[in-house]
Backbone as XML, in Angstrom:
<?xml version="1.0"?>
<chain id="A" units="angstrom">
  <residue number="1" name="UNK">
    <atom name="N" x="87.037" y="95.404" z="95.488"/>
    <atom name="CA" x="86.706" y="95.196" z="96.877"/>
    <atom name="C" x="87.935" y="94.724" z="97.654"/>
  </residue>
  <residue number="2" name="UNK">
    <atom name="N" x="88.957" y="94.125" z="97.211"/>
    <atom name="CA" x="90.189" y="93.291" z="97.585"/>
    <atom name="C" x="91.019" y="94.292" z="98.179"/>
  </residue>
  <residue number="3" name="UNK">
    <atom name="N" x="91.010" y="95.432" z="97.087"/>
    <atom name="CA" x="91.860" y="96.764" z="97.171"/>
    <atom name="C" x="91.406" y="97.064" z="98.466"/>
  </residue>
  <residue number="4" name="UNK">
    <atom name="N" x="90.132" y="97.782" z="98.977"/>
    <atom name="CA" x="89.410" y="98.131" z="99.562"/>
    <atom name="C" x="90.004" y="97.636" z="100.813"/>
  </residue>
  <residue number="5" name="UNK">
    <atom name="N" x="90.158" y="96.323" z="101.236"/>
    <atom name="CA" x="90.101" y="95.684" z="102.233"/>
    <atom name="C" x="91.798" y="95.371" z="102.813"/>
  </residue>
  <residue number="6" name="UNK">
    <atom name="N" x="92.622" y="95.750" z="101.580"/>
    <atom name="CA" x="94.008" y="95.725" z="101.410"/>
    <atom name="C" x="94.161" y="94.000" z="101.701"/>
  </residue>
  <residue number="7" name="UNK">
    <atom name="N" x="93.707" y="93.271" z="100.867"/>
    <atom name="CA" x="93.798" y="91.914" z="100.198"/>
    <atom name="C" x="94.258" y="91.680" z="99.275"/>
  </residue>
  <residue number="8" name="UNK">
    <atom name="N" x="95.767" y="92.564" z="99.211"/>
    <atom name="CA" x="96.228" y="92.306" z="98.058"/>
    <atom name="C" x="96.402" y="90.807" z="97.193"/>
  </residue>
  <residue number="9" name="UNK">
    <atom name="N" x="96.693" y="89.766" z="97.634"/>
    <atom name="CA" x="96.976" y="88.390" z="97.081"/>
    <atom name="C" x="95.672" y="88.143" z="96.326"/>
  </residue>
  <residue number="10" name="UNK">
    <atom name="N" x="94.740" y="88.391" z="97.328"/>
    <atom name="CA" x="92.998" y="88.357" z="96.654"/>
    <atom name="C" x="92.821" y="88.799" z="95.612"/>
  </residue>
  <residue number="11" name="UNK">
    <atom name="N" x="93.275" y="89.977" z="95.105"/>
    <atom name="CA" x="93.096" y="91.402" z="94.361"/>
    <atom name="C" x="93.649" y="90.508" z="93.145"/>
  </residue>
  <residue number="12" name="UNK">
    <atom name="N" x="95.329" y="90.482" z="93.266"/>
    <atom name="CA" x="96.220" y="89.834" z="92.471"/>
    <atom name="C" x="95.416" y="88.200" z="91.788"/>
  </residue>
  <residue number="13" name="UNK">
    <atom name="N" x="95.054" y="87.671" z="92.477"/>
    <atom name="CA" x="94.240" y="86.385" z="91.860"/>
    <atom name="C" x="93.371" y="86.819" z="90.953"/>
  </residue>
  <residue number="14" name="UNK">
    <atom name="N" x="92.548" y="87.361" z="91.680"/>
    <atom name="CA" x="91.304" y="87.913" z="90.733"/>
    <atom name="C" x="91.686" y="88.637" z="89.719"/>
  </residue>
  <residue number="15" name="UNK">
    <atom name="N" x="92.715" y="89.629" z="89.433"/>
    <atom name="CA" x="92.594" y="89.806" z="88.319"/>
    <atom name="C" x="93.674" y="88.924" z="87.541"/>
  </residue>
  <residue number="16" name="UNK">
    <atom name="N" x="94.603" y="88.138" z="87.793"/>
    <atom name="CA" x="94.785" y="87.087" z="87.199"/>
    <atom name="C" x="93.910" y="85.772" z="86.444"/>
  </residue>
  <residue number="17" name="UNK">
    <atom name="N" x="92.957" y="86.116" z="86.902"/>
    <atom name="CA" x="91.584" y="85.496" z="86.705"/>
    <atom name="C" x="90.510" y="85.781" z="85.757"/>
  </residue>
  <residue number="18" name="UNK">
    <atom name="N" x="91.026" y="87.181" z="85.649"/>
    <atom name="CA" x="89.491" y="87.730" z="85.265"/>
    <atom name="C" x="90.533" y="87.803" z="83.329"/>
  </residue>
  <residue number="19" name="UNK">
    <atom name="N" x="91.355" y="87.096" z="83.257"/>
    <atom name="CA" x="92.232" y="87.178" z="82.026"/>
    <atom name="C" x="92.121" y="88.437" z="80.641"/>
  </residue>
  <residue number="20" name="UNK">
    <atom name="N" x="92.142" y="89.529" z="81.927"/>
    <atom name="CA" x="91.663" y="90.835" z="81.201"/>
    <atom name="C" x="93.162" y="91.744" z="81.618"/>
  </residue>
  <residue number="21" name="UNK">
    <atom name="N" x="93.710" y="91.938" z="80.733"/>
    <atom name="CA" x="94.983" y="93.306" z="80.232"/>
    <atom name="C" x="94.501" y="94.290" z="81.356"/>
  </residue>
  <residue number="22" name="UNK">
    <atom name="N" x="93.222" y="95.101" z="81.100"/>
    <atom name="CA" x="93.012" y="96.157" z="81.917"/>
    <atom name="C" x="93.080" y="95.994" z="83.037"/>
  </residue>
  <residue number="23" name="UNK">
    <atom name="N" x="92.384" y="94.742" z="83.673"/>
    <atom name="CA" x="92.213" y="94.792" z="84.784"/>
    <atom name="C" x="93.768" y="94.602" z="85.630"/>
  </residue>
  <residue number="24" name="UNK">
    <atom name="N" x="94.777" y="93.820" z="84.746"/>
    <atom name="CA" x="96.110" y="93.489" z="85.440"/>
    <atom name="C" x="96.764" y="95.047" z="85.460"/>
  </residue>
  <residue number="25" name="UNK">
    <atom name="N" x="96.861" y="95.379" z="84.341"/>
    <atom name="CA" x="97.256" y="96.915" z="84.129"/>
    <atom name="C" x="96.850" y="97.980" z="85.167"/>
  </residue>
  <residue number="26" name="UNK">
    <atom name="N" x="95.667" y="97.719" z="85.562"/>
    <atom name="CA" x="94.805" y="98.969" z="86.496"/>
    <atom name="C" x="95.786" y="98.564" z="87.869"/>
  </residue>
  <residue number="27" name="UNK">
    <atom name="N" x="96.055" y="97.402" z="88.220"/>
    <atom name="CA" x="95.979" y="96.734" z="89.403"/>
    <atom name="C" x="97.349" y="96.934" z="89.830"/>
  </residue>
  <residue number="28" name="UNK">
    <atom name="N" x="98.320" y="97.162" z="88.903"/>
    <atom name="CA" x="99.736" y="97.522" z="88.677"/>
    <atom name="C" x="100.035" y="99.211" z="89.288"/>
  </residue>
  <residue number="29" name="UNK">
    <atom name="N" x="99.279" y="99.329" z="88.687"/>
    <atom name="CA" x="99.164" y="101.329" z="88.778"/>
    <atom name="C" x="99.105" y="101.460" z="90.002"/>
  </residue>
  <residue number="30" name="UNK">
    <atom name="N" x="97.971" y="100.630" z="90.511"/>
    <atom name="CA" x="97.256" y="101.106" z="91.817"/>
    <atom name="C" x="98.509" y="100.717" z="93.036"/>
  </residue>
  <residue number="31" name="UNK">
    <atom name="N" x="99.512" y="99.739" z="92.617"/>
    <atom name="CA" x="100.550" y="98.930" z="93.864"/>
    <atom name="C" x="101.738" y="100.950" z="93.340"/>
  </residue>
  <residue number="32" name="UNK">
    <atom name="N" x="101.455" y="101.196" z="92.863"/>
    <atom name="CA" x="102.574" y="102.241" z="92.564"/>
    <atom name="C" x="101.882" y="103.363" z="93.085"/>
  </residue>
  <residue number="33" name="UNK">
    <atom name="N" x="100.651" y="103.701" z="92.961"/>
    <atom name="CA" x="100.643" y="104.852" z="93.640"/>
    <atom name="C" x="100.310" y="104.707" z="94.844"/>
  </residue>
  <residue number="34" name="UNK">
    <atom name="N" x="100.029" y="103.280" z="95.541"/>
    <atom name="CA" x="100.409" y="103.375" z="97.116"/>
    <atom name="C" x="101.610" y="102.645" z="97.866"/>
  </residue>
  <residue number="35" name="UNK">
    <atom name="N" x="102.954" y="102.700" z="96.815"/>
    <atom name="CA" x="103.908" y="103.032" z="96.716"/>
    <atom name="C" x="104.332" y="101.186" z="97.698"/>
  </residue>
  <residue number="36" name="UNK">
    <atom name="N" x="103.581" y="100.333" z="96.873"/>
    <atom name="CA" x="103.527" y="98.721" z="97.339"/>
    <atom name="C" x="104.847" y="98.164" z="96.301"/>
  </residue>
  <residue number="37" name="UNK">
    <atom name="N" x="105.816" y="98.023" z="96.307"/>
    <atom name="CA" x="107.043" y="97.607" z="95.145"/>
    <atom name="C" x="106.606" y="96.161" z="95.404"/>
  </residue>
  <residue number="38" name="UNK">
    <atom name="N" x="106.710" y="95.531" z="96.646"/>
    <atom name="CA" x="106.537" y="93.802" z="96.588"/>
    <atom name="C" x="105.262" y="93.392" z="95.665"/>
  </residue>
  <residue number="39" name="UNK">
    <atom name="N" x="104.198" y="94.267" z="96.359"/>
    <atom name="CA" x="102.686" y="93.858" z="95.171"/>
    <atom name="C" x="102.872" y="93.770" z="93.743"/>
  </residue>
  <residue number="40" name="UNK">
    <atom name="N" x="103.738" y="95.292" z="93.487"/>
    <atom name="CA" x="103.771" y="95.507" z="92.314"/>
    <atom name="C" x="104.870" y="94.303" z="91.537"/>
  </residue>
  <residue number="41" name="UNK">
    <atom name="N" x="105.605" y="93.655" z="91.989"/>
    <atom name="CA" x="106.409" y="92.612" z="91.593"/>
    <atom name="C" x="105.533" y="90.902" z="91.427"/>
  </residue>
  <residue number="42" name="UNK">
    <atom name="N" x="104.562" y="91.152" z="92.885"/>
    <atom name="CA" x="104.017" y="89.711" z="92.528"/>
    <atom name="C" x="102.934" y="89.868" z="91.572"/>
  </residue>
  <residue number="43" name="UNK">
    <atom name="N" x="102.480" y="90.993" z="91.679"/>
    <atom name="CA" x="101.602" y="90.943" z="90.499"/>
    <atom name="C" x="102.297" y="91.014" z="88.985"/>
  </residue>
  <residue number="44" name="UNK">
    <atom name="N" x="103.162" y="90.913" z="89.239"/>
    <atom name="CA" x="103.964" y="91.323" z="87.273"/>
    <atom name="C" x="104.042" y="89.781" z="86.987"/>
  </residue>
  <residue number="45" name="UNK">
    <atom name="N" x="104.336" y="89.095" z="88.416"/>
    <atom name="CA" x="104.755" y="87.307" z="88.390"/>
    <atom name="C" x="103.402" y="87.208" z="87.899"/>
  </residue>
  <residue number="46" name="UNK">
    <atom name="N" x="102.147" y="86.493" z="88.384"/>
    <atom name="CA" x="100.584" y="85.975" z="88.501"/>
    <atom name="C" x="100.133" y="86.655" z="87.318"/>
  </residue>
  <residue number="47" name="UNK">
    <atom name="N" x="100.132" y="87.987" z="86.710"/>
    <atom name="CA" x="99.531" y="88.312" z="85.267"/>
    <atom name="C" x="100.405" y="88.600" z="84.509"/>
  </residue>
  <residue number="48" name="UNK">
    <atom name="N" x="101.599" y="87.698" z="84.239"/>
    <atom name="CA" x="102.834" y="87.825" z="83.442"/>
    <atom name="C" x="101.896" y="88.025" z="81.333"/>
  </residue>
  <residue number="49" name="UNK">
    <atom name="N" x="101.571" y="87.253" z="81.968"/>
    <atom name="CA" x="100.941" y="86.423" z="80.576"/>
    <atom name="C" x="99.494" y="87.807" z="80.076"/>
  </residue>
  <residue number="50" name="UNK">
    <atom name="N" x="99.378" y="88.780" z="80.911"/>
    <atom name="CA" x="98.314" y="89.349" z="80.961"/>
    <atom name="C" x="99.065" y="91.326" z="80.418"/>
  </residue>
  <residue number="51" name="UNK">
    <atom name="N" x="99.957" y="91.583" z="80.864"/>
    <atom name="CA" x="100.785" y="92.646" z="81.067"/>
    <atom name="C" x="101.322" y="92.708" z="79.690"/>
  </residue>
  <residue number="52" name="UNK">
    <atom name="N" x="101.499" y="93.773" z="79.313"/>
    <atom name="CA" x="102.307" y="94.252" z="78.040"/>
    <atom name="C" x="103.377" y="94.813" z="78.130"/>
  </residue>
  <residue number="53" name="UNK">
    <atom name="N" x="104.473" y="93.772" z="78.167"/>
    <atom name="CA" x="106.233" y="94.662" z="78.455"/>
    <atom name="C" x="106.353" y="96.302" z="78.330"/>
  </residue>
  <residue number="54" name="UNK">
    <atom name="N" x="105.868" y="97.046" z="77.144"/>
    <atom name="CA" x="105.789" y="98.096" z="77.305"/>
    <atom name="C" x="105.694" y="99.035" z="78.279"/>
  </residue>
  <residue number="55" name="UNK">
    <atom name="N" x="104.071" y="98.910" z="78.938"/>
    <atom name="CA" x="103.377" y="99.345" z="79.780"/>
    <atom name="C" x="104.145" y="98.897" z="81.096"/>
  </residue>
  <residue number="56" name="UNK">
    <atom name="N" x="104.695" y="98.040" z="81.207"/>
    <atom name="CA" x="105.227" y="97.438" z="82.688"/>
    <atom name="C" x="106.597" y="98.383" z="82.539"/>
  </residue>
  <residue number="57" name="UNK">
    <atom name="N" x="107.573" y="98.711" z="81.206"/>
    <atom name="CA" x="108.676" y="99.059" z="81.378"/>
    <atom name="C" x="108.514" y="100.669" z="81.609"/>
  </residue>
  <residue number="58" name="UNK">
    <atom name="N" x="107.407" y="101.493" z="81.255"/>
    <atom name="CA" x="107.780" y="102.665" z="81.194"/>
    <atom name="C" x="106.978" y="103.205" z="82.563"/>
  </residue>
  <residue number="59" name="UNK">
    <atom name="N" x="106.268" y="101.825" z="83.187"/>
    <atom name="CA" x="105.705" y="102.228" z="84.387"/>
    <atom name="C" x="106.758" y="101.870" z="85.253"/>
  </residue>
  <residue number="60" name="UNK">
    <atom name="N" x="107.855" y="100.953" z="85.406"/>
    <atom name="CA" x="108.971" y="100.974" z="85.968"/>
    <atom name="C" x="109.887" y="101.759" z="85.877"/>
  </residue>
  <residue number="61" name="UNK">
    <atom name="N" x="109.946" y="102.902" z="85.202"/>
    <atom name="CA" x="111.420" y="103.622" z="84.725"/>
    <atom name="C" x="110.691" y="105.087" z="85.251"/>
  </residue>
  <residue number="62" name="UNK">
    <atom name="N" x="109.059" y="105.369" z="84.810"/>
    <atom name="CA" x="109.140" y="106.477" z="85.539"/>
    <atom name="C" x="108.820" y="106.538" z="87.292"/>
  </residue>
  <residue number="63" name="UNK">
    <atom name="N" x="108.706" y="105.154" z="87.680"/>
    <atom name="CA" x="108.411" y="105.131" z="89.275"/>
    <atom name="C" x="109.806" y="104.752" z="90.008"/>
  </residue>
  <residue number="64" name="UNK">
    <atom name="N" x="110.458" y="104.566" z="89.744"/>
    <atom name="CA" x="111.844" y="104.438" z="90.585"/>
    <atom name="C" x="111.522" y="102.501" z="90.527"/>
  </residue>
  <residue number="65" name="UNK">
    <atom name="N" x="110.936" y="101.583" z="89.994"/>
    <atom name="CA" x="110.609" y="100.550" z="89.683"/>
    <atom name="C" x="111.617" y="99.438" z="89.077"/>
  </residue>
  <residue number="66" name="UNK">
    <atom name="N" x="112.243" y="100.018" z="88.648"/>
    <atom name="CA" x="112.904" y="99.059" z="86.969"/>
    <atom name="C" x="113.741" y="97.502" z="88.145"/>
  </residue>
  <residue number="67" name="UNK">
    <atom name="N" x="114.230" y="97.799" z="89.422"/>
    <atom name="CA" x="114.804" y="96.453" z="89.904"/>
    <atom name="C" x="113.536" y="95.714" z="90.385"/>
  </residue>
  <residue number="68" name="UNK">
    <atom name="N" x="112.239" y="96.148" z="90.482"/>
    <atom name="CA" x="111.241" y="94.958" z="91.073"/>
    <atom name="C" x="110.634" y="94.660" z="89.925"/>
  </residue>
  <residue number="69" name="UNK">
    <atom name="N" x="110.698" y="95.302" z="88.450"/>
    <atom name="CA" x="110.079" y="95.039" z="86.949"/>
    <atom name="C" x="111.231" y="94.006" z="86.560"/>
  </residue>
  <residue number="70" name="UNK">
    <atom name="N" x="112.635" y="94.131" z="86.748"/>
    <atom name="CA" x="113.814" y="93.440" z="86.040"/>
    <atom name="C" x="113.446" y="92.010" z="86.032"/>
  </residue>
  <residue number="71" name="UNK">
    <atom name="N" x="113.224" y="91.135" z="86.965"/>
    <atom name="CA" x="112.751" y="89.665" z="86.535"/>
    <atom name="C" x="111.793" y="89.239" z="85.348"/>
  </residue>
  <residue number="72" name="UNK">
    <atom name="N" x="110.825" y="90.082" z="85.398"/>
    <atom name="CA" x="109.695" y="90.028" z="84.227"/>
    <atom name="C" x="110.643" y="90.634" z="83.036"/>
  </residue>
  <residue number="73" name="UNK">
    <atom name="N" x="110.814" y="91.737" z="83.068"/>
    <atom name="CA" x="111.484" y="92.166" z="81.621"/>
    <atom name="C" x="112.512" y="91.027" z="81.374"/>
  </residue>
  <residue number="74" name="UNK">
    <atom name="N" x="113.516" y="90.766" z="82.079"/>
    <atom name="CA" x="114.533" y="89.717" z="81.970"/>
    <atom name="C" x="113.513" y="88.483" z="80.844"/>
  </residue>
  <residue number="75" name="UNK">
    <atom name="N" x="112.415" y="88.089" z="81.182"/>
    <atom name="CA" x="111.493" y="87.277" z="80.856"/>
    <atom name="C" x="111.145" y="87.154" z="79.606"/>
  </residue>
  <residue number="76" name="UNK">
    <atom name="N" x="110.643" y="88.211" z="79.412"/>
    <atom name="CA" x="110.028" y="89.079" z="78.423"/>
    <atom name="C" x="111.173" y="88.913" z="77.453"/>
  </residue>
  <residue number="77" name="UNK">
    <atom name="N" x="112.609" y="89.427" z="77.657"/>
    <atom name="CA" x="113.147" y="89.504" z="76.341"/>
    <atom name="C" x="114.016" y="87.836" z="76.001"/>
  </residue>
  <residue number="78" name="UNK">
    <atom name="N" x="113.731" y="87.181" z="76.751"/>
    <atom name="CA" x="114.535" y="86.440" z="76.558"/>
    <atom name="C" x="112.540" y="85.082" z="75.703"/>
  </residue>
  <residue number="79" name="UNK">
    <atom name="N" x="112.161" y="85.301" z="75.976"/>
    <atom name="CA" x="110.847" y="84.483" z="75.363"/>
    <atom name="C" x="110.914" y="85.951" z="73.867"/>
  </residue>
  <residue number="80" name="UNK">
    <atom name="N" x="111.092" y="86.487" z="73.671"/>
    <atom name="CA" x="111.099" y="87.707" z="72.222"/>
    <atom name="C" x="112.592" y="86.226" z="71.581"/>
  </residue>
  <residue number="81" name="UNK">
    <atom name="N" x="113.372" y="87.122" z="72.213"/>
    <atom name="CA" x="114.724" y="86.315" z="71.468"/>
    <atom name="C" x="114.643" y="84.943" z="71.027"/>
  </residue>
  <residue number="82" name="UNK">
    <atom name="N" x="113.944" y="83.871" z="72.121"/>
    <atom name="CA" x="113.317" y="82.449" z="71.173"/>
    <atom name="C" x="112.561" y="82.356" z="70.231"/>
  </residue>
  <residue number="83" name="UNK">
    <atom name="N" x="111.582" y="83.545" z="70.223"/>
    <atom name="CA" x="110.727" y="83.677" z="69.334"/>
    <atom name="C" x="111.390" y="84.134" z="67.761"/>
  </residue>
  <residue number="84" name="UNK">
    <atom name="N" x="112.712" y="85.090" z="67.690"/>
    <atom name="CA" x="112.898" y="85.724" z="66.826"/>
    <atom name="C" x="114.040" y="84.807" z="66.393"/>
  </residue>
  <residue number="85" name="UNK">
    <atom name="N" x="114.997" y="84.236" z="67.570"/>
    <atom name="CA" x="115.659" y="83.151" z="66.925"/>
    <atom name="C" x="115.812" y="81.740" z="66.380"/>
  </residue>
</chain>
């Protein structure tokens, strides 16, 4: 309904909220195909913890994306590297 109303921050909470993968994942897609880069960045911030580096990197590389994904990935590998070192 958030979408609907173009409430994005709303949208972004809620599915930060709803502590569901799909729903952060769906919500990602949707800032790319109406071609939103800021959404698609604050939402990578608010469901960091929800997003699967994967899915965020190859949805950044084939959308012209990878500098509004780079803070999160930056993130991402550097919490891997504490983990592995």
């Amino acid at each position: 309904m958030s979408k609907e109303d173009r409430l994005f921050k709303d949208a972004i909470e809620t599915a930060s909220e709803s502590r569901s993968t799909k729903v952060a994942e769906d919500l990602l897609e949707y800032f790319v195909q109406i071609g939103n880069k800021e959404c698609f960045t604050a939402c990578l911030y608010t469901c960091y913890d929800l997003t699967r580096a994967d899915v965020v990197l190859e949805m950044a590389w084939r959308h012209g994306l990878t500098d509004f994904a780079m803070p999160y990935l930056i993130q991402v590998m550097r919490e891997f590297n504490n983990k592995v070192c």
